[in-house]
N, C-alpha and C positions, 0 to 999 in steps of 0.2 A: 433254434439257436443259430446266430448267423456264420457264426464263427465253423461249426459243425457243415453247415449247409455249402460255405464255398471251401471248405477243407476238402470236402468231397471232390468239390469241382477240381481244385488245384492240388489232387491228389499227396493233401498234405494235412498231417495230425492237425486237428482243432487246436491242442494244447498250444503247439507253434503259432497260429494265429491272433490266439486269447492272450500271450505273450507278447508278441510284436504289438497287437493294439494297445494295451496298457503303456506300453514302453511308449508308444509314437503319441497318445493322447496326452501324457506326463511331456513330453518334448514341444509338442508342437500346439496343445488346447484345442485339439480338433477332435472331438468326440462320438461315439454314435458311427465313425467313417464303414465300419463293415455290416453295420447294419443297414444303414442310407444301400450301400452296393448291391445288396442280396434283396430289396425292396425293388431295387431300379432293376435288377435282372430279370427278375417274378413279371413286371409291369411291361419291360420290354419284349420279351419271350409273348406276352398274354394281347399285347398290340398286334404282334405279327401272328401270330396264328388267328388274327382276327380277318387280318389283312389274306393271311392265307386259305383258310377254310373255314371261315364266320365261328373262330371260336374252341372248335371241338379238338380235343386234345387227344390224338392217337397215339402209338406206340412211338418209340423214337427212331425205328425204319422209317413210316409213313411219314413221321414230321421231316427226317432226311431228304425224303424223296422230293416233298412239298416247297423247300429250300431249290432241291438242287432243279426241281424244275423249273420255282424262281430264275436261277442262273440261265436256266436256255433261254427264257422268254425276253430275260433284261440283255441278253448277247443278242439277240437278234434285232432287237430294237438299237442296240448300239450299231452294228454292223450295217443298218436301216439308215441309218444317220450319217453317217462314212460317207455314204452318197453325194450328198451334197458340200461336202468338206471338203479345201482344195488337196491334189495334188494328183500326181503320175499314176498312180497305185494303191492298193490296200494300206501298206505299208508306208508312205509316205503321208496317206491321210491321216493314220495315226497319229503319226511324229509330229504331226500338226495340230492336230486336235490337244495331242498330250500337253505340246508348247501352250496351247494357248489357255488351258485352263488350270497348270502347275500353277499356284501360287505362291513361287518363291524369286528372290532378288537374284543378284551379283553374287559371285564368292571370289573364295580366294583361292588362286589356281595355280599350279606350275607352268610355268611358259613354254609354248608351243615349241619353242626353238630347243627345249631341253630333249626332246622328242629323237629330234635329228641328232643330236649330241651324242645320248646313247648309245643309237644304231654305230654311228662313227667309230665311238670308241669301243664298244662290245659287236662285234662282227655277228648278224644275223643267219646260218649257214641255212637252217632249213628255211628260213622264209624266203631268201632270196631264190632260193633251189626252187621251190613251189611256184615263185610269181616270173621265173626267167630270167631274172638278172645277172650281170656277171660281176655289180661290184654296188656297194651301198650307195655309193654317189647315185649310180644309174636309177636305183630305184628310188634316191629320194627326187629324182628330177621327175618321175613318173606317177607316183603313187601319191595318195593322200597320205603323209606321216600318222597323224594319230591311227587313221585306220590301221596301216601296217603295223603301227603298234598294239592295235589289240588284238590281234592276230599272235602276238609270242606267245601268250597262254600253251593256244593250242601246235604251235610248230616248233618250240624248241623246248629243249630235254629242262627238266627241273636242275638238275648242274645249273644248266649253261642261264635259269631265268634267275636262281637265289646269288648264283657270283655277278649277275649283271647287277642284280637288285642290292647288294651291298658296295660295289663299287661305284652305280650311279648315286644312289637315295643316301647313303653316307657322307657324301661333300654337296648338298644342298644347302644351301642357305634362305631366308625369308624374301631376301635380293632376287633371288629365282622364281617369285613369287609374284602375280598382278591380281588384279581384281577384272574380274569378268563374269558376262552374262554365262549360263549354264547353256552349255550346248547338246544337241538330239541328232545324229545321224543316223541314216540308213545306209548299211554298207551294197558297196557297189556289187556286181555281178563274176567281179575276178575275187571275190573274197567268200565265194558260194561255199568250197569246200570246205572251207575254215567253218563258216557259220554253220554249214548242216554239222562237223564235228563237235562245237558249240551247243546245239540244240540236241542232240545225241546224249549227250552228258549231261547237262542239266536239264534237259529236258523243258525249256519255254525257250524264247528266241530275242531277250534281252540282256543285255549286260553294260558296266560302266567302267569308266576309267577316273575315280572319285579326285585321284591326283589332278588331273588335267581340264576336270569338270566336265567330261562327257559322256553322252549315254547313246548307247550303241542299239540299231531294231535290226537283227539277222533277217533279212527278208526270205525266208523260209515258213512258206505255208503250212497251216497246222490245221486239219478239216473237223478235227473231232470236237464237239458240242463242250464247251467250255472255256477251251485254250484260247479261245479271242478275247476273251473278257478276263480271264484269269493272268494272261500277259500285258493285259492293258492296263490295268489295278496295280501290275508290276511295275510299272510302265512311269507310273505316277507317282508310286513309291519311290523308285529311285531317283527323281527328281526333289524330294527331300531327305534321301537319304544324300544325296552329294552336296547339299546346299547345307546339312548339319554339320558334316565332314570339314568341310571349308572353315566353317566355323573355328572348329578344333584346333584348323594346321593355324587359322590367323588366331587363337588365342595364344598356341606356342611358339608364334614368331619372334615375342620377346624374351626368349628362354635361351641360356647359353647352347642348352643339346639341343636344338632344335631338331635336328635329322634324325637324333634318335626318337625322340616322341613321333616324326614322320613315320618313320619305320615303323614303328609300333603299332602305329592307329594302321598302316595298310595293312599291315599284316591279320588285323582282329586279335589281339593277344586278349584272352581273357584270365584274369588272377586265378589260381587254384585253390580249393577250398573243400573242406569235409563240412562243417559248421558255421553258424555265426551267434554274433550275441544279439539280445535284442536292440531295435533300432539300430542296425546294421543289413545293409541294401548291397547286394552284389552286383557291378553293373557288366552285363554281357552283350557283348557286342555282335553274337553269332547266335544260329537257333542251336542250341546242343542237341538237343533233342531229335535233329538228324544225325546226330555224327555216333550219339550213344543214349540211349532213349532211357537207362539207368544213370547217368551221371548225377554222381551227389549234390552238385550244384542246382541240378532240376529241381532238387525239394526245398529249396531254401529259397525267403523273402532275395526279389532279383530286381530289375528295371531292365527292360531292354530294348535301346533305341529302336531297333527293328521295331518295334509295335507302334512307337511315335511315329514312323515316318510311314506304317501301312495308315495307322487311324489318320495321318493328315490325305495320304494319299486318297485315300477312300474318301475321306468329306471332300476333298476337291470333285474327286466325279459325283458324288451324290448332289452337291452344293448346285453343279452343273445341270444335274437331271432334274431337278427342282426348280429348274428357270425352262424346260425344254418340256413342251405338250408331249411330245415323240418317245420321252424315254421316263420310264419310271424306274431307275437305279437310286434315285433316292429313299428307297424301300432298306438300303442294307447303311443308312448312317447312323450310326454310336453303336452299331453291332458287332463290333472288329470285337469284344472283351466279352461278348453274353453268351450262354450255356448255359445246358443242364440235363439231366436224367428224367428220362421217362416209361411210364408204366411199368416201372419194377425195372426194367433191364439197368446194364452193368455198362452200357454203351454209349458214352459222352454224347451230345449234340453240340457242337457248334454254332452259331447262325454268326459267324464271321463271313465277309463273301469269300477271301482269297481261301479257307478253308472248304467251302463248298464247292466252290469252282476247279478246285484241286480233285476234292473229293468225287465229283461229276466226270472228271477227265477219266480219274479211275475206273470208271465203273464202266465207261465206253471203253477201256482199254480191255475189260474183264480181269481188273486185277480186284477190283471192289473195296479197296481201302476206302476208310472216312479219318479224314485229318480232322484234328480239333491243335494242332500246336501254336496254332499263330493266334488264337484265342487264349490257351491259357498262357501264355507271354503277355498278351494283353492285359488279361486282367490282372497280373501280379502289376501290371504298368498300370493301369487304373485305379490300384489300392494306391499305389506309393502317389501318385498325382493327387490324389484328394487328400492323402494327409499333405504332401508337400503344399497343398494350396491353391492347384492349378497345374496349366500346360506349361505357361511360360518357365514361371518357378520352377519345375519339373526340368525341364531345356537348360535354364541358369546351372544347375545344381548338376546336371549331366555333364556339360561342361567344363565345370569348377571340379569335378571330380574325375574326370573319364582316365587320367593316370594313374592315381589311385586303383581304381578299380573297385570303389567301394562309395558308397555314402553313408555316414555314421552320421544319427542324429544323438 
């Protein structure tokens, strides 16, 4: 019973399943959709263990292992390949490679010059303190602005970032707004502290600025057997996570609050909720599942962009490895949503990459965790797409809804 079968998965009563499908097949005439998914998982799961070890189906430690030694083998052939890709450094070859196989357009950005504005009018104490200046002028004639601004995270007091972030992002207007290419820097070498405080705390060595349309590569080495691939996937990811974003601010630039939908969407507000009814989609914009691994929201039918922009992410590099003799990463495309249980144990399997390659980092670290979250986000994001109809459709309807906070069919 398929409904039983990815209940399991999606550590969620069948009943809720068996419910939401009647209600979405009554809505939409799309029928059979949890069966088609639990078929397509069986089949995909039964491909790659082919691919893996001709077939033979181990425990689900040994099928872990077989994954994640996947990961070292496709890191290495990536990191193979860096070679011949231009630039100065590790690191810049990335930011090159990433530019050039992201497949996404222009957005809709805040202007560079709002950058400087800010600084002017909210006085940066620690950053200036740390970079040696005596007055904002000085450092804007010196420094690269955006850079310096994504350095406030980590140098000034949360006070002094949530009074800047309501007195700037509160009088924006659409006027403050252009269309531009998505931009990839690699911060310079007076921003070292910054970024190792950065990589400290989140622990990978990427970050963006969704406003401004930029994505930031902390050039902060990371030797352990995974993190090259697992921040590179990131890497790529965030390259349609900023270019969906964009979307967003230019869909609410005909809206009279504009700045407050602004604020909103940066912030990640997710609606609150104990329940839903059927044919009712919560849309979350964050993984909860780090922040409280019981949130009641976790049990209920969801969509969450983050899964759109790893599964595009990831077909761009696999789409990539699939044109290139050198690399076989195309081993892990339409697997961002597949899982399952094996030989009796109670131990999820993933075969997402960003979850194995997490889960690989762990194990070098001797903490031994196995992630499976960014799969079962997925697959709640792969039921709603097949009844929605599709990717695009799914994207439309995100969109048409991301204030809300809901899709009701």
């Amino acid at each position: 019973m398929s409904s039983k079968y990815l209940g399991k998965i999606l550590e969620v009563d069948s009943a809720l399943l068996e419910s939401l499908d009647k209600k979405m097949a009554s809505a939409t005439g799309r029928e059979r959709i949890l069966d088609t998914i639990a078929e397509e998982n069986q089949g995909l799961i039964k491909k790659a263990l082919e691919v893996l070890n001709s077939g033979i189906v181990h425990s689900a430690d040994e099928i872990a292992q077989l994954l994640q030694n996947a990961i070292v083998v496709h890191e290495k052939q990536l990191l193979s390949f860096l070679e011949i890709v231009e630039g100065g450094n590790e690191f810049e070859k990335a930011a090159n490679l990433a530019r050039k196989i992201a497949r996404v357009g222009n957005g809709f950005f805040l202007k560079r010059e709002f950058a400087r504005k800010i600084f002017l009018q909210c006085r940066p104490e620690n950053l200036l303190k740390h970079l040696g200046y005596a007055t904002v002028e000085h450092m804007l004639a010196r420094e690269d602005v955006i850079e310096a601004f994504s350095a406030l995270r980590f140098m000034e007091s949360q006070e002094w970032m949530h009074k800047t972030f309501e007195a700037a992002y509160s009088i924006f207007t659409p006027d403050d707004f252009e269309e531009r290419p998505i931009e990839i820097k690699v911060l310079g070498p007076q921003w070292r502290e910054v970024a190792e405080r950065f990589v400290a705390k989140k622990h990978h060595n990427v970050s963006h600025l969704k406003e401004f349309g930029v994505i930031f590569l902390n050039p902060i080495k990371e030797d352990l057997e995974g993190k090259f691939l697992r921040d590179f996937a990131l890497l790529l990811h965030y390259f349609h996570e900023v270019e969906f974003y964009a979307k967003l601010f230019k869909k609410h630039s005909a809206a009279p609050d504009f700045s407050t939908h602004l604020k909103a969407l940066l912030r990640g507000d997710v609606k609150e909720a104990q329940k839903t009814e059927a044919g009712e989609w919560f849309i979350v914009q964050r993984y909860l599942w780090k922040e409280n691994s019981s949130d009641p929201r976790l049990f209920l039918p969801r969509i969450n962009p983050e899964s759109m922009h790893w599964a595009r992410g990831e077909r761009d590099l696999t789409t990539f490895g699939a044109r290139e003799d050198r690399l076989a990463v195309e081993f892990w495309n339409n697997y961002d949503w597949v899982a399952d249980y094996f030989d009796h144990q109670n131990e999820l399997v993933s075969f997402d990459l960003e979850d194995n390659a997490m889960s690989l980092v762990s194990t070098k670290e001797g903490k031994n965790e196995r992630f499976t979250y960014h799969q079962r986000e997925a697959l709640w994001t792969k039921i709603f797409q097949e009844y929605a109809g599709g990717e695009v459709e799914m994207e439309r309807l995100l969109i048409e809804n991301f204030d809300k906070g809901m899709i009701k069919f």
